[in-house]
N, C-alpha and C positions, 0 to 999 in steps of 0.2 A: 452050244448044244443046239441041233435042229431037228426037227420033228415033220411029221408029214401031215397037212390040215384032212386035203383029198388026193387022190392019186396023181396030178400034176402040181399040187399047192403045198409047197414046205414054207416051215417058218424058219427064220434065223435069226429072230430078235437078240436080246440079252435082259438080265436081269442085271438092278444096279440096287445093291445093297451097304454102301457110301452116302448116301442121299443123305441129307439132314432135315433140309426144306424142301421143298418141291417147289420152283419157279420163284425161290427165295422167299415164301412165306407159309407156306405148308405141310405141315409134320406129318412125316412118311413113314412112320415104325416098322411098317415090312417094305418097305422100299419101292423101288417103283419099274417097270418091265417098259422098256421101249421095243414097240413091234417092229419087224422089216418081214417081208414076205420074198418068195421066188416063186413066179409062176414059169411051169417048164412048159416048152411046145417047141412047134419047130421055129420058132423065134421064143425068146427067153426075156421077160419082164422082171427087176427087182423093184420091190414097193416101197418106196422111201430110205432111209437108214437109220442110225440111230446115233446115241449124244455122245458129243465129241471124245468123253473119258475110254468109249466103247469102242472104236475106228478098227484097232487092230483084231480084237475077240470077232466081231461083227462081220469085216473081211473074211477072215481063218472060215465061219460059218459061211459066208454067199460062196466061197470061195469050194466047200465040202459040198454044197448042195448043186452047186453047178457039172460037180463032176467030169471034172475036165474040158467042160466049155464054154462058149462066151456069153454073156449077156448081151442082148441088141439092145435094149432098153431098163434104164432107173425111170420109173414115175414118180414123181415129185409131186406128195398132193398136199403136203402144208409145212411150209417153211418155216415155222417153228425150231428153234434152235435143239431142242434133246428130238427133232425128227431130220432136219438137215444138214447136222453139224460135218456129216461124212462123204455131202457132194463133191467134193473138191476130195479127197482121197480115191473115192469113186472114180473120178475120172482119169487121175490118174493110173488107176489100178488097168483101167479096162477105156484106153482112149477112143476106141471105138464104137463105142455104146452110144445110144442117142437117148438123149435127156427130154422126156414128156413133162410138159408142162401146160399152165397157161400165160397167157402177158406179163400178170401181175408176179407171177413166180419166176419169171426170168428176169424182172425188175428187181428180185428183193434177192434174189442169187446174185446180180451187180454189187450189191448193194454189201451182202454176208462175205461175198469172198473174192479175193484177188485173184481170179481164175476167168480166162476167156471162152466160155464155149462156140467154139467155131459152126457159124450159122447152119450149115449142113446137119450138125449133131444136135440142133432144138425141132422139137416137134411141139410146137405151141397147138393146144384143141383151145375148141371154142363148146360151150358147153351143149350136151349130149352128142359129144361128137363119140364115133367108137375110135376101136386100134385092134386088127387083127392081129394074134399070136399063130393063128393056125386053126387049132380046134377054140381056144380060148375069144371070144371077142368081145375085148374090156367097150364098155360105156363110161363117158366121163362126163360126174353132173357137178357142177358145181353148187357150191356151198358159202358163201360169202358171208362173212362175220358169226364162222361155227367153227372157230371164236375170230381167228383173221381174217380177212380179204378175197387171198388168194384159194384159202382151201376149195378143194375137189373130194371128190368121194369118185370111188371106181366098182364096179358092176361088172361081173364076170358071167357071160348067161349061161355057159357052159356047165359051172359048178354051180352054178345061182349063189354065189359068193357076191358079200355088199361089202368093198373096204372101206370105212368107218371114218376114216381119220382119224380127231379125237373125238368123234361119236360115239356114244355104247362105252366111253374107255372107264378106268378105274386106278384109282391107288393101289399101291402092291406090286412087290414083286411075283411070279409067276409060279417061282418054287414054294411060294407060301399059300397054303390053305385057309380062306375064309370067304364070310357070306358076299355075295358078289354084291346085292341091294348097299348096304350102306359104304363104302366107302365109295360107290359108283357115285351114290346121290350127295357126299360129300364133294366129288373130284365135281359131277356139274354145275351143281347149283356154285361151288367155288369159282370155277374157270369158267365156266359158257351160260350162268344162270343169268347175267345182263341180257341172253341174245334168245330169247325166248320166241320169239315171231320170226328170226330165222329158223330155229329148228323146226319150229310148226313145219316154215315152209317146206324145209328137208324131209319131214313126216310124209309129208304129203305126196313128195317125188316118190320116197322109198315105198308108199302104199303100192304102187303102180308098177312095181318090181316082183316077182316071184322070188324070193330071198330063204335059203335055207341056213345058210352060215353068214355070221357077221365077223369081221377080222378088225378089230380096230387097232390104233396106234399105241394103247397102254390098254394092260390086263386082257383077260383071258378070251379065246377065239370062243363066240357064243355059237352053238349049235340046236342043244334043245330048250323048250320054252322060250318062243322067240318073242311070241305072245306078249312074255311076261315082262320082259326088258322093253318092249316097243308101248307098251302103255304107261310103265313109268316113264318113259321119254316126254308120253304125251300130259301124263300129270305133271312132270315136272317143268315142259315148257308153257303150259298154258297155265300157270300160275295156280293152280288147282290143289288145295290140300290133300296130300296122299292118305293120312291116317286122322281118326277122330282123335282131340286130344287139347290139350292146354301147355305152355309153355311158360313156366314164370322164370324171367330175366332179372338178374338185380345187380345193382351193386352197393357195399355197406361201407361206411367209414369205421363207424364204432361198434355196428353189430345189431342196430336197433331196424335197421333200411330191408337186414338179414331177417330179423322175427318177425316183420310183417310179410315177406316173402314166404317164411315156412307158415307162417299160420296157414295163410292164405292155402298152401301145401294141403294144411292140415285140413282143413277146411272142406276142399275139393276132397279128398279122400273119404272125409268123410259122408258125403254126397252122393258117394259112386262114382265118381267122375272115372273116364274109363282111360286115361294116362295121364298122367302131370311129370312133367319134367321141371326141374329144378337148377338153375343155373347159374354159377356164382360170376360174372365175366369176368373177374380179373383173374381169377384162375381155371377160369376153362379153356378148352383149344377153341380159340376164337371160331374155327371153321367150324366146329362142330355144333357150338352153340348157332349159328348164321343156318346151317344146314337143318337144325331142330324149328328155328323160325319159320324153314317154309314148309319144312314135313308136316307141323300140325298147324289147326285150322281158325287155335284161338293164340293171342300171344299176352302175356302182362309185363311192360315194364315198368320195374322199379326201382327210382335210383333219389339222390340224392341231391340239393343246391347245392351248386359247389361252384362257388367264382362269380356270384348271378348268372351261368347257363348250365350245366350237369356234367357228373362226376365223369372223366376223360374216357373210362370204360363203354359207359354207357354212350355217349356221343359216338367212337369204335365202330360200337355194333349196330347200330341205327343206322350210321352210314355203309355200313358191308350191305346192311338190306336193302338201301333205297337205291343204292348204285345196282343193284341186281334186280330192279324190277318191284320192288316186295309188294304187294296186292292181293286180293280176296280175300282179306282176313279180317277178323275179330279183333279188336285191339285196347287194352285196359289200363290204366296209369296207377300208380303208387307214388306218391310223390314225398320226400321227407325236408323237411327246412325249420332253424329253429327259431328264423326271426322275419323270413320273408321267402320262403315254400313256393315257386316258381318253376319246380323239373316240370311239371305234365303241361304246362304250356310251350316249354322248352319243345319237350318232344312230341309233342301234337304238330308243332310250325314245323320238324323236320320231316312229318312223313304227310305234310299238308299235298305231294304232287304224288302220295303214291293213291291209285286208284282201288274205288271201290273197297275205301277201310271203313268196318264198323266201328263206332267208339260205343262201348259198353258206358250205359249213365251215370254209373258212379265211377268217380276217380277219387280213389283214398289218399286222402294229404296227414299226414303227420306231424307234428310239431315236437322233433327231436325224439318220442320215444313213444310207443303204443300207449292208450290210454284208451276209456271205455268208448269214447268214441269212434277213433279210428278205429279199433277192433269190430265195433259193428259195422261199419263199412267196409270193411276185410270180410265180414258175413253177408254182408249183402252183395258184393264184389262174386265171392261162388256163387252163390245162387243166379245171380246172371250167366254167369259162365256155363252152366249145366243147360 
């Protein structure tokens, strides 16, 4: 199916509603939309393609929006396999087209596919270089580790069109309705939230753009409230907590690791605290709980000795966070052990290189099951938190 973005800009992505994982670790309930775009002029641009399952659908659409004629150019702006998997179909389809790229992308195209493209049909840019279509004249900035190497982002000043890559993108397929915020700050903070100083940097370029439509590579073309999507870019790369709130993480053997978690629950609740999230990790969607970590501003883990270092969940999610940057936060321990109670130094040593973490002064140690004590330190535990 394809659609018209602006009066020369059709889309002809595909929705893939198959998906089980997304990049083989990520649960995709409503599936996930790979973009491709066509820009028409008197030369004709196709923006990427999409994941190998899609080749044929995918074609059938560039193939509908061309209407009868040829494409002079595929831009290639991040080699990402569910965005390049259909160069090599591409070129056969259409051997005359010329393949925009940079260095690094005509290296990883060696590299993906058993396909020669004949020096005359690479158009290697160097960054802000342009590419006239006609009326259209693309800008290409690159983007380096947002989240690969090679990625670009492309600028159309014509329509003040910014293509995205996987900038701006989101989980979801395209035929499915829902709130664009969270599954967007789920798919970043997952996929691109280690690379937080390059997207600064990207912020920064794209300030200096006059930008009305954003087209990225997954989910939906942004048009209004541009505002509002580009400042959570900026919350979420500058490690900045988006919402006021507390996060209690846990995990329980017998159930006792669980009741100083809800208290603590209880506790905050009853305080006013103005969110608490509650999260069990061995049965949460690990991304989700990772993505709760950096949305609010305070975090409590609490988990259990188990092996002399912590219960295998808990270690999971410490490391999804530390490999992503995790920083500016509040951070509070619960520790439970019935003979030698050692998690909150466990996990203090693992988030020791993340920067600028608060440790709240008390850290509540258990000794196998709540007692009067630990319970007042579960009360004094909120009262810091607020």
């Amino acid at each position: 199916m394809i659609s018209s973005i602006t009066k020369d800009i059709i889309y002809v992505g595909v929705n893939d509603h198959d998906v089980d994982l997304f990049e083989g670790q990520y649960i995709v309930p409503n599936g996930m939309a790979y973009n491709s775009y066509v820009i028409m002029d008197e030369r004709i641009a196709v923006m990427d393609t999409v994941d190998a399952h899609f080749g044929e659908e995918w074609l059938s659409n560039v193939k509908e929006a061309l209407n009868g004629r040829e494409p002079d150019y595929l831009v290639v702006q991040h080699m990402e396999p569910d965005h390049s998997a259909n160069v090599a179909n591409f070129v056969a389809a259409y051997p005359n087209a010329k393949i925009v790229g940079n260095a690094k992308t005509f290296a990883m195209i060696a590299d993906f596919f058993d396909i020669t493209i004949p020096e005359e049909n690479k158009v290697a840019v160097a960054n802000g270089e342009s590419l006239s279509l006609g009326a259209h004249q693309l800008t290409f900035v690159f983007a380096p580790m947002v989240h690969w190497p090679e990625v670009m982002v492309t600028y159309d000043a014509k329509d003040k069109v910014l293509f995205s890559a996987d900038g701006f993108g989101k989980f979801g397929a395209l035929d499915v309705e829902e709130e664009w915020d969270c599954e967007a700050r789920r798919y970043y903070i997952g996929i691109v939230g280690k690379y937080g100083a390059q997207v600064q940097a990207l912020l920064k370029k794209a300030a200096a753009l006059d930008i009305a439509i954003i087209c990225p590579l997954h989910g939906p073309v942004l048009k209004d409230n541009l505002a509002h999507y580009i400042n959570l870019y900026d919350i979420w790369s500058s490690y900045r907590a988006e919402s006021e709130g507390v996060m209690i993480a846990y995990t329980s053997v017998y159930g006792h690791t669980k009741a100083a978690a809800e208290l603590l629950n209880d506790k905050l609740n009853e305080l006013g605290c103005k969110k608490v999230v509650l999260c069990d990790l061995a049965r949460c969607d690990m991304a989700e709980a990772v993505e709760d970590a950096f949305r609010y501003g305070k975090l409590v883990l609490a988990t259990t000795t188990y092996n002399a270092d912590i219960f295998p969940f808990m270690r999971t999610f410490i490391e999804h966070l530390t490999e992503r940057n995790y920083q500016n936060r509040t951070v509070g321990f619960i520790e439970n052990g019935a003979w030698a109670p050692m998690a909150a130094k466990v996990m203090r040593a693992m988030l020791e290189k993340s920067k600028d973490i608060t440790y709240l002064p008390t850290t509540v140690t258990i000794k196998s099951a709540l007692k009067s004590a630990s319970i007042a330190q579960i009360e004094q535990m909120a009262k810091e938190l607020m």
